[in-house]
N, C-alpha and C positions, 0 to 999 in steps of 0.2 A: 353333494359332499358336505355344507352345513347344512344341517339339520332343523333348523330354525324353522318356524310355522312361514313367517313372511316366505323364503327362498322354496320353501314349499308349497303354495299359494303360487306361486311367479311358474315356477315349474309346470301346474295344471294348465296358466293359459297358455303359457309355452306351446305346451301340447295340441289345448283345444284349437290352436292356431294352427298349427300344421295338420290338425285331422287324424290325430289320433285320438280319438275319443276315450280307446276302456282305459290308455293308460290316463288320460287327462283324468280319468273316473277315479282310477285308483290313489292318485296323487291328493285328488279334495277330500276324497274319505281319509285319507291319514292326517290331512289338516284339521278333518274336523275332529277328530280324536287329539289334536292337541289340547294340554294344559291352559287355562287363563283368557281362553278366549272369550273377547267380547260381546254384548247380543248383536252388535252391529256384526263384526268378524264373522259369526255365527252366522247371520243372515246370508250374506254374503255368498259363506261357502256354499251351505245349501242349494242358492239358486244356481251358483255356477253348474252342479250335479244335477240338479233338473231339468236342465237347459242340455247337460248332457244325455240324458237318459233314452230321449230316442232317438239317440244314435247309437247305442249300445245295445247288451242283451243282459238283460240282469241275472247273477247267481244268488241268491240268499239263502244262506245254511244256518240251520239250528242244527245243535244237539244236545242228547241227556246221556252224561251229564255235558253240564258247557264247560271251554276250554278246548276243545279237541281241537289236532290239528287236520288243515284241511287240504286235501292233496285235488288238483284236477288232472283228468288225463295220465298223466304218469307222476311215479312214486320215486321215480328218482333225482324230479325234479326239486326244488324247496318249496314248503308248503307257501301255501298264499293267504297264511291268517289262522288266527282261531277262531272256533265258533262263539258267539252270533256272528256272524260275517255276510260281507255283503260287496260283492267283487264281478268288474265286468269281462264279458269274455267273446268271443268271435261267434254271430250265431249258429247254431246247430247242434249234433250229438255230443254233449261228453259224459266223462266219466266221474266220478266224485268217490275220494277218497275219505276216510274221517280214523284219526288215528287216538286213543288216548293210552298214558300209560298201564298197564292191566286191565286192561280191556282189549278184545278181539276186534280186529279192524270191521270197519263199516266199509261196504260197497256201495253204489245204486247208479242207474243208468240215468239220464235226464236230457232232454231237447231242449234248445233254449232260440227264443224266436225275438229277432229283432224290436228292441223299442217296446220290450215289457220283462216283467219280472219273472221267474220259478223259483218258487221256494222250494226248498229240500229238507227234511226233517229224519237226520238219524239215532236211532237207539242205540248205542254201543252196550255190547254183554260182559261186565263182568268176569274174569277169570277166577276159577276157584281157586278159595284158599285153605291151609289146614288147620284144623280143630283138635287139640292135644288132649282128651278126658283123662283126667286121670282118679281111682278111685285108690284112698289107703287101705293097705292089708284088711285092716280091722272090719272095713265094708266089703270089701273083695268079694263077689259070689255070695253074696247076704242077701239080695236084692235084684229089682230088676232095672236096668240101665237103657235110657231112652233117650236119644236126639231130636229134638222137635217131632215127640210122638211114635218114632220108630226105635223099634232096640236094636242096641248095639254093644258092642263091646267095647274096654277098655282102649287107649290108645289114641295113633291120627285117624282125623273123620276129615275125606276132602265135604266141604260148604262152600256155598257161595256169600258173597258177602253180607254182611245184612247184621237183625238179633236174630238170634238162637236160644234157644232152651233145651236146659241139662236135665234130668233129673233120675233120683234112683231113688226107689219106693221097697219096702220091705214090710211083708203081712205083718200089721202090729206095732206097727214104729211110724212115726213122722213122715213124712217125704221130704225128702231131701230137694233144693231147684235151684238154679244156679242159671243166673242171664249172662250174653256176652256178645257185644257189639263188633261187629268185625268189619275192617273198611277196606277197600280192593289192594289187592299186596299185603295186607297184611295179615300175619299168622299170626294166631291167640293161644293159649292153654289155660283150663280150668279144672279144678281139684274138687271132687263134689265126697261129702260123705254121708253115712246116717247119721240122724241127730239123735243125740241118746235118750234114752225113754223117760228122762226125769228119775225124781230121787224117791226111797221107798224106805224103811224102819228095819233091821235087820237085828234084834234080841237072841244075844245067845247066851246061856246057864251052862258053864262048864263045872264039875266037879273036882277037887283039888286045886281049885283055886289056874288054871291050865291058861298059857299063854294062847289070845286067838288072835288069827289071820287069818284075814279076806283078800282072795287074788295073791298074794303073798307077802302082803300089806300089813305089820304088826298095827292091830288095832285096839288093842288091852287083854287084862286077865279076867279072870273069872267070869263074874255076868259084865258084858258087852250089852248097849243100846244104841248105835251109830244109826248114820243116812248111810246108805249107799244107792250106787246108778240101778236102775230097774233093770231085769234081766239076770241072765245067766252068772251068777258068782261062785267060786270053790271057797271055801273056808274050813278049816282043821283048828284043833285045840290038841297041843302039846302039854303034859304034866311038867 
């Protein structure tokens, strides 16, 4: 009921006095996960736990990533920790649960034999997420459009979490790349376009002295000598 390291520490030998050992085990590991403790306190607890140890069966869980919660046997019990963990249990066959959130549960079978340790090492996979490309009009079907290497089209791309690379390339023009880090749950969207081809000299001599427009851009009369973008341009001269 208090929570206190001392009433926690008292609890363990409580325990070890009566012979129940995994909980007496479980009680010094939470002591020694307390805050402030001293190297003496520290000493302490440790040996009370190796004094316990072979009277137990050791579980010790890793996983990638760390945090996961850790289920024995059944799943509708409460879990008994997060990873790294390190929890004792009755020996023989169990089950080992490892849950995180957007990630697909970890299973795995394990024996555990009195008065030693089994580690357990689970990978949790990732659930995918979506990848929103989006390309503007003006690039639309200009180019070719690739997700790490593969083409694809416009739109959601399910990915798994990670970098990624966008990119949309057109004969004659720049390529366009676009990075984006995406972390488990969560959804991104990236906008990729062509880069324009730089600027070029565009001299026009109209007769009549004739208003010119480029794109439909009033750009002066008569003789014109502007920049304009590289590529395709309309331009007319009106008297």
């Amino acid at each position: 009921i208090v929570g206190s390291r001392n009433a926690i520490f008292d609890a363990g030998l409580g325990l070890t006095r009566l012979g129940r050992s995994a909980e007496a085990f479980g009680y010094f590991r939470e002591y020694l996960a307390s805050e402030g403790l001293s190297a003496q306190e520290r000493t302490d607890g440790e040996a009370r736990m190796a004094e316990l140890r072979q009277h137990v069966a050791v579980l010790r869980v890793a996983s990638a990533p760390v945090g996961a919660q850790v289920f024995v046997d059944r799943l509708d019990l409460a879990p008994r920790g997060t990873t790294p963990l390190e929890v004792a249990l009755p020996p023989g066959a169990h089950v080992v649960y490892l849950q995180a959130p957007h990630h697909a549960d970890f299973r795995v079978e394990t024996n555990l034999v009195l008065g030693e340790a089994t580690e357990v090492q689970g990978t949790l996979v990732p659930e995918p997420v979506t990848l929103i490309v989006e390309v503007p009009p003006a690039s639309s079907g200009t180019g070719t459009l690739t997700l790490d290497g593969a083409p694809i089209q416009p739109g959601p791309q399910q990915v798994s979490p990670g970098e990624h690379e966008v990119r949309l390339e057109a004969s004659g023009r720049p390529t366009a790349v676009r990075h984006v880090v995406l972390a488990p749950g969560e959804d991104g969207r990236v906008s990729i376009t062509l880069a324009p081809l730089g600027q070029a000299r565009l001299r026009v001599a109209s007769i009549q002295g004739a208003e010119v427009r480029v794109d439909g851009r009033r750009v002066g009369q008569g003789e014109v000598d502007i920049e304009v973008d590289r590529g395709a341009d309309e331009w007319e001269g009106r008297a």
